[in-house]
Steps between C-alpha positions, in 0.01 A plus 500: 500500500440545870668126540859617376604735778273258770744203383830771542366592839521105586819448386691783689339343836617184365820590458512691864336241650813241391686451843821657649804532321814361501666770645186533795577121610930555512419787750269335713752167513748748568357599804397195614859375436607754745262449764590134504849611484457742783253257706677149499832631702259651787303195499777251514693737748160433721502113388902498698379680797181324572766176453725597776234646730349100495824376537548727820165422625587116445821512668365675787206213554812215443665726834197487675416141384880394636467686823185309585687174388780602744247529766345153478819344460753699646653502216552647101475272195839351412625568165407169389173568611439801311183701512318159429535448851221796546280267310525142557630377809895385534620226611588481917239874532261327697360836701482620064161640512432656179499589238628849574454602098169463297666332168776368333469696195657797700778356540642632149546896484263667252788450230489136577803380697488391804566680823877509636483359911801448739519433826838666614608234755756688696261739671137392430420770244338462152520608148197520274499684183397502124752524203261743345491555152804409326623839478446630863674472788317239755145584654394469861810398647368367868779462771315388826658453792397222736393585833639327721 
């Protein structure tokens, strides 16, 4: 008789013992629904600024990279040209002595199109800039003006 209330003891543990309940899993994917929900817009707010603080840092090493390129040749890339010229050698640039930028692969933005160059002929300045993200305004806009 001893084995009756033993084998009623192990079956309220048993039935204890079963797990969480529905209602114990909706709150906890409730919360983590909002902490996503919360977390992804400050992330991705971080993902766009680290994106135009490379493009800034890019543009200014393209500025740099053409200043040096004016040096040697006493002159800026035409437009044909293009930032390539920082990279491979054009055509008549004999006193060319870079490169004056490490790869090619920078020469997309970090949304991947490429970087806008100009020479403005009338008065030896530049433009150099990134369209940014499709939404935004440009990034980095670089007007340098020749010394002469």
């Amino acid at each position: 008789m001893t084995a009756a209330p033993h084998s009623q003891h192990r079956r309220r543990r048993c039935h204890h013992e079963d797990g969480y309940t529905l209602l114990e899993l909706l709150v906890v994917l409730a919360i983590l629904g909002l902490l996503a929900g919360i977390g992804t817009p400050m992330v991705m707010k971080h993902l766009e600024q680290a994106r135009l603080d490379t493009a800034k840092l890019q543009i200014d090493g393209f500025a740099a990279g053409l200043d040096l390129f004016r040096l040697d040749t006493g002159r800026y890339p035409s437009r044909e040209e293009g930032l390539v010229a920082l990279i491979e050698r054009p055509k008549g640039a004999e006193r060319w002595r870079g490169p004056y930028i490490k790869n090619s692969t920078a020469l997309n933005d970090p949304w991947g199109h490429p970087y806008h160059y100009r020479p403005l002929e009338d008065d030896g300045d530049i433009e150099l800039y990134s369209s940014g993200p499709k939404s935004g305004p440009p990034v980095g806009r670089v007007d340098a003006h020749a010394s002469r």
